[in-house]
C-alpha positions as CSV (number, residue, x, y, z in Angstrom):
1,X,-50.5,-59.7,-20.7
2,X,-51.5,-56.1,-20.0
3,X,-48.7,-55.9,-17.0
4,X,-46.1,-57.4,-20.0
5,X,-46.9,-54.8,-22.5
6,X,-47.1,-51.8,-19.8
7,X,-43.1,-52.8,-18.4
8,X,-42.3,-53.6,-22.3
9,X,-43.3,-49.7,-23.1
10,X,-41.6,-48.4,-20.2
11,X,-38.4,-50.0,-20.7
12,X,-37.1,-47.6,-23.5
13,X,-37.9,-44.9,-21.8
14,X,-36.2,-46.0,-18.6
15,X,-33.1,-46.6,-21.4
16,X,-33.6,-43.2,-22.7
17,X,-33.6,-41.6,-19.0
18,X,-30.4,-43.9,-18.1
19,X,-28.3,-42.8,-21.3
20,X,-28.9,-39.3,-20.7
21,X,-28.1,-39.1,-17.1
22,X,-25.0,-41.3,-18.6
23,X,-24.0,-38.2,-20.8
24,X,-24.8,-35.8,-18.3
25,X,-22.0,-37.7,-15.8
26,X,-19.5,-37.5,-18.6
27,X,-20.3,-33.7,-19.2
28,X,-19.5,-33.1,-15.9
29,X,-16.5,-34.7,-15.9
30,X,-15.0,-33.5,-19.1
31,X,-15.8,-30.2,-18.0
32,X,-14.1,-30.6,-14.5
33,X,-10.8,-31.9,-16.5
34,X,-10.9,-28.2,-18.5
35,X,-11.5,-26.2,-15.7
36,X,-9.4,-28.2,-13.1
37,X,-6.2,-27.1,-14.5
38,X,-7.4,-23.0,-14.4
39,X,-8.4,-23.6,-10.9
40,X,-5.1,-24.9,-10.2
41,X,-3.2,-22.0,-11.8
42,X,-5.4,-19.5,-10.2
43,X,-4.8,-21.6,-6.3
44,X,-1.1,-21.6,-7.0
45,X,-0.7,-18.0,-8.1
46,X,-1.8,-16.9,-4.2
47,X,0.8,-19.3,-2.7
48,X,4.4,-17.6,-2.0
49,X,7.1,-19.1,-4.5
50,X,8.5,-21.3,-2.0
51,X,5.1,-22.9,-1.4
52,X,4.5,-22.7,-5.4
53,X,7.7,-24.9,-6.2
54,X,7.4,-27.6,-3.6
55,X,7.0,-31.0,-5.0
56,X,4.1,-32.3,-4.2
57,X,2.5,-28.8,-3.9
58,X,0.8,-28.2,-0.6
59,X,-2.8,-27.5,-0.6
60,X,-2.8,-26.2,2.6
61,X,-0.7,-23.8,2.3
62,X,-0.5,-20.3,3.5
63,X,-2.2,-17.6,1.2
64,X,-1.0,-14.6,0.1
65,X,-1.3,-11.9,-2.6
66,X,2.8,-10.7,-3.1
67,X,2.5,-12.1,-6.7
68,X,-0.3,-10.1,-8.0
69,X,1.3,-7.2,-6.2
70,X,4.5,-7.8,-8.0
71,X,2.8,-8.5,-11.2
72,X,0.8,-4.8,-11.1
73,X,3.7,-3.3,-9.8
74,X,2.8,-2.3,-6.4
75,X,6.1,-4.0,-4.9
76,X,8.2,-1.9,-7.3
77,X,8.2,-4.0,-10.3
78,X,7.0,-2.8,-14.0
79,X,3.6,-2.2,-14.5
80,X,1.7,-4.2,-16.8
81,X,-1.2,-1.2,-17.7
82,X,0.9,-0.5,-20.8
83,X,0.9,-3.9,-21.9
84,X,-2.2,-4.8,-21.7
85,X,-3.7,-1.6,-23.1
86,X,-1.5,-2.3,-26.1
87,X,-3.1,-5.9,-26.5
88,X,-6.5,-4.4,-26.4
89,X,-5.6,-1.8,-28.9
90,X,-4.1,-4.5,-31.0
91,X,-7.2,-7.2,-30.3
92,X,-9.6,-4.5,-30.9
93,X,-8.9,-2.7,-33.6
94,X,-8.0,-5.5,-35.7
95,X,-10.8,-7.4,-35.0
96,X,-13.5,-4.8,-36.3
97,X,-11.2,-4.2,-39.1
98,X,-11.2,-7.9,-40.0
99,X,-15.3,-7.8,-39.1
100,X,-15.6,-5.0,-42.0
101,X,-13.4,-6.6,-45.0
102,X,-14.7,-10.0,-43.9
103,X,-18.8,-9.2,-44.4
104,X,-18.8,-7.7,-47.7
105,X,-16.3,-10.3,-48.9
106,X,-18.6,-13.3,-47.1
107,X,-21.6,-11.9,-48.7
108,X,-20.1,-11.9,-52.6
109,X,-19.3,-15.3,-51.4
110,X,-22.7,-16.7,-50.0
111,X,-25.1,-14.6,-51.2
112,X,-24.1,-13.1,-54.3
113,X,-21.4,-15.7,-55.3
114,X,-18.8,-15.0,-57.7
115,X,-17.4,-16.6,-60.4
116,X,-15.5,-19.6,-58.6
117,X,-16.1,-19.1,-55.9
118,X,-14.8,-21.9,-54.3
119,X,-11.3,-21.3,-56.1
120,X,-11.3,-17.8,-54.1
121,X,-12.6,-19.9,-50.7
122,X,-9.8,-22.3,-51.5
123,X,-7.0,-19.4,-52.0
124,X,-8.4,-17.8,-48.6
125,X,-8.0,-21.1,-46.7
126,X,-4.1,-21.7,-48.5
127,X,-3.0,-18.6,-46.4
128,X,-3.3,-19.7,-43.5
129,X,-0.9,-23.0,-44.5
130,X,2.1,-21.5,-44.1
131,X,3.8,-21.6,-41.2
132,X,4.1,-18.3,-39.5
133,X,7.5,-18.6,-39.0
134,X,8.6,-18.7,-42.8
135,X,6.9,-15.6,-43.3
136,X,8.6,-14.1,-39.7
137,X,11.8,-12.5,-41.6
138,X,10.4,-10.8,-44.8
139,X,7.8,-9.4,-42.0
140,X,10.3,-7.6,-39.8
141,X,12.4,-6.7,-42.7
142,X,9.5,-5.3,-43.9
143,X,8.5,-3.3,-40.7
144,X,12.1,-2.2,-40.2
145,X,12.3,-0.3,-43.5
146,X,8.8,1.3,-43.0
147,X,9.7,2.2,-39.1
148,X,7.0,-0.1,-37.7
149,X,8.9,-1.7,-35.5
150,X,8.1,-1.2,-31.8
151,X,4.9,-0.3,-33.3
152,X,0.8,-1.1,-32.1
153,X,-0.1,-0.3,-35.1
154,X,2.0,-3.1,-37.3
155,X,0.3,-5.5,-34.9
156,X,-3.3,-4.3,-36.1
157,X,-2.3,-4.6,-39.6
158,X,-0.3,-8.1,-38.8
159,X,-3.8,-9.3,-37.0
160,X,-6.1,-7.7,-39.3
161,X,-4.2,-10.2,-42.5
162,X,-3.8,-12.8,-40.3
163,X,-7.6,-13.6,-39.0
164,X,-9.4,-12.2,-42.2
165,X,-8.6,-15.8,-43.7
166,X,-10.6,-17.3,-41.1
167,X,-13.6,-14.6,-41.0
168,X,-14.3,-14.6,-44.0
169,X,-14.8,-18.9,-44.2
170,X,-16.7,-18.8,-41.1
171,X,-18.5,-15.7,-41.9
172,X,-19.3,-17.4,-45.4
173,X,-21.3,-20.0,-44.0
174,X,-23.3,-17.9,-41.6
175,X,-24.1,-15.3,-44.4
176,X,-25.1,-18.9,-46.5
177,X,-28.3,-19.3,-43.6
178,X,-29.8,-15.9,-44.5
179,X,-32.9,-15.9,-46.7
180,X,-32.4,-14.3,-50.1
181,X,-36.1,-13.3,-49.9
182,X,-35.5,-10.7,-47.3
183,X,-32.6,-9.3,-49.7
184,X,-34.5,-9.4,-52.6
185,X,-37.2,-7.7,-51.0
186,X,-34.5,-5.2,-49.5
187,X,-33.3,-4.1,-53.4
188,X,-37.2,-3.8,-54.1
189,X,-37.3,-0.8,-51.3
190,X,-35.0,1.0,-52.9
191,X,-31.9,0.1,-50.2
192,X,-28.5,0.6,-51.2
193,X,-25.7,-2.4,-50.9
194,X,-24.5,-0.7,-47.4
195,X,-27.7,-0.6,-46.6
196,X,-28.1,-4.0,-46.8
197,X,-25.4,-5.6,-45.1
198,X,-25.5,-2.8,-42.2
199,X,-29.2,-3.2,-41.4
200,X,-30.3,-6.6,-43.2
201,X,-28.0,-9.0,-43.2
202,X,-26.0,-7.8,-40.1
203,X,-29.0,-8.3,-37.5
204,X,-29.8,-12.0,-39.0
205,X,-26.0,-13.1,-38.7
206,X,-25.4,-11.5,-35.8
207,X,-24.7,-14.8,-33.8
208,X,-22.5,-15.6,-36.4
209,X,-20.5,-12.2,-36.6
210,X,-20.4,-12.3,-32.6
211,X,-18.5,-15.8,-32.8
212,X,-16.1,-14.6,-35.7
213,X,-15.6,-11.7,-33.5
214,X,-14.6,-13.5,-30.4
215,X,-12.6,-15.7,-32.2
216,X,-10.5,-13.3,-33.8
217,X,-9.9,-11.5,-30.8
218,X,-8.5,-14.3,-28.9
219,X,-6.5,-15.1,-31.9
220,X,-5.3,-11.7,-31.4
221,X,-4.6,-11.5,-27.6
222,X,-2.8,-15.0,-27.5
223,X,-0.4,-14.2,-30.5
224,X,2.9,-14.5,-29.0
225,X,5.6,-14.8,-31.9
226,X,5.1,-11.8,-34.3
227,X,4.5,-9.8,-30.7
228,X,7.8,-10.8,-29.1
229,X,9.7,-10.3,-32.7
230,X,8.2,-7.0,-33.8
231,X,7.7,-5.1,-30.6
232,X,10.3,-3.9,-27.5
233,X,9.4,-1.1,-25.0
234,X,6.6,0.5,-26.7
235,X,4.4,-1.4,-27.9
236,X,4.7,-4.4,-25.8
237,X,1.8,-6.4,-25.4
238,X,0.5,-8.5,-22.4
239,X,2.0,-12.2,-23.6
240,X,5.0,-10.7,-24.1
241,X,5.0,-9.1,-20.5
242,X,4.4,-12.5,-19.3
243,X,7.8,-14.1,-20.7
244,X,9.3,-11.4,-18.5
245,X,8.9,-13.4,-15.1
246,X,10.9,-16.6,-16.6
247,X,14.3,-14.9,-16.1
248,X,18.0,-16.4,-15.5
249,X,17.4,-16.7,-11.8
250,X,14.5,-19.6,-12.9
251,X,11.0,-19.4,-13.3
252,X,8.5,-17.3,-10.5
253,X,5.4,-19.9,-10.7
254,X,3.5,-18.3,-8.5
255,X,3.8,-15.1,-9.9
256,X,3.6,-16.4,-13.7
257,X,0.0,-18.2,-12.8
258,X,-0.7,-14.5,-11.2
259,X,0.2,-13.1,-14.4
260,X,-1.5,-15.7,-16.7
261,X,-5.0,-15.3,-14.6
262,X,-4.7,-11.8,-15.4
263,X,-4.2,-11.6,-18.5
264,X,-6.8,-14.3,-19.4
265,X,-9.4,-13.0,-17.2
266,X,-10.6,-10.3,-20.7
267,X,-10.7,-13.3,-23.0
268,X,-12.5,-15.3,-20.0
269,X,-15.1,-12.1,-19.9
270,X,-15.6,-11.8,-23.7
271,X,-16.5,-15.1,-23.7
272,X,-19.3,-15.0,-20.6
273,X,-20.4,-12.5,-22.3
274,X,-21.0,-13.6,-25.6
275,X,-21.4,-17.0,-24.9
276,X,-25.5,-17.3,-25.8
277,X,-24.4,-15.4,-29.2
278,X,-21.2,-17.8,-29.8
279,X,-23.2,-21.0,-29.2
280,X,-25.7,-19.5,-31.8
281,X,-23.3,-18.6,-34.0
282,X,-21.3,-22.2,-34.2
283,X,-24.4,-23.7,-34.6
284,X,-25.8,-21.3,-37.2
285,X,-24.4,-23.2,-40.5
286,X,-24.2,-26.1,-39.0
287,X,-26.9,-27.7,-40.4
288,X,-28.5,-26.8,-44.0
């Protein structure tokens, strides 16, 4: 009887152990499907064109760096320096702009909430039903007659409007987790409304302001549309340098998955980076 009850107990933890070495096998292999595609990119783009366009490609085929050579310009193409300094400007600049009107607005929407609030939450989420090409024309109409055009800064304003939408809901339910003790007791001390978001509520929702931040930057350095419409020589950014290697001759794979590992590998590093903070973040209003 005592054997019976001893493999009776055991069994749901044998279940338990089973179930998650189950999940951990489907983890795995979810994540291999993500990253097998990247891998690929980044094999092909040191294969020559000829080995990059057979069909089935070869695996074992002879490695060489020509593409990224051609893609920074050694071999005597254009250099990609000044587009990709322009998406960093652009990327940058609009994201701590977006950071700054996004926390004061989150926090008169969380923590000291308006008057309908959730019409104004609402109104915020609206924007961002349009489609971006309805509002393409009146844009570069608009940056024509103010001489914006060809301009890095018409993309920090463009990205700034375009990701506050989205700061400001995500940012809304981070500012939501922090205690209104520690504010209260904040406006007790004598501190200032400044004062309060830069040095109370900023440190507590830092998780959550790191994963608003990396998300508007990627929105930012993947935005392709408004970049190829509003911008030529100058201002150029590093998407739009990418379109340049599918010409009328036929598409270069091997030097556009040398160009696309390149310009991916900041938004890869901002995320490695950030990554304990942006898993912190998602999960930080997740539950109430």
């Amino acid at each position: 009887m005592a054997t019976i009850t001893t493999t009776a107990a055991r069994q749901p933890g044998s279940r338990g152990r089973f179930q998650g070495a189950a999940l951990g096998v489907v983890a795995w292999l979810a994540g291999i499907l993500f990253v097998l595609p990247i891998l690929w990119m980044a094999l092909t783009s040191f294969h020559s064109e000829a080995d990059a366009a057979t069909n089935p490609p070869s695996l074992a085929a002879s490695l060489t760096l020509d593409s990224y050579r051609e893609f920074f310009g050694v071999s005597g193409g254009a250099s990609p320096w000044p587009a990709l300094i322009n998406s960093m400007t652009a990327s940058v600049v609009s994201t701590l702009l977006t950071l700054v009107l996004a926390l004061p607005a989150a926090y008169a929407l969380s923590i000291r909430p308006v008057k309908k609030w959730t019409d104004v939450m609402f109104f915020f989420l609206s924007t961002k039903m349009l489609p971006l090409v309805a509002g393409l024309l009146p844009i570069y109409l608009f940056a024509k007659n103010t001489g914006l055009l060809d301009n890095v800064w018409a993309l920090v304003i463009l990205y700034t409007s375009m990701n506050l939408p989205i700061a400001v809901w995500m940012m809304q339910s981070f500012l939501s987790e922090v205690p209104a003790a520690i504010i209260e007791a904040a406006q007790i001390d004598g501190a200032k409304l400044p004062t309060i978001l830069g040095r109370v509520v900023a440190p507590i929702a830092l998780p959550g302001i790191a994963a608003t931040a990396l998300i508007c930057f990627i929105f930012s350095w993947n935005e392709l549309m408004f970049a190829r419409v509003l911008t030529g020589v100058v201002a150029e950014t590093a998407p739009v340098f990418l379109t340049g290697f599918i010409t009328s001759q036929g598409l270069f794979l091997a030097k556009v998955c040398a160009a696309s590992l390149v310009i991916s590998l900041p938004v890869l590093a901002a995320g490695f980076a950030a990554q304990d903070k942006l898993v912190q973040g998602l999960s930080l209003g997740a539950v109430k």
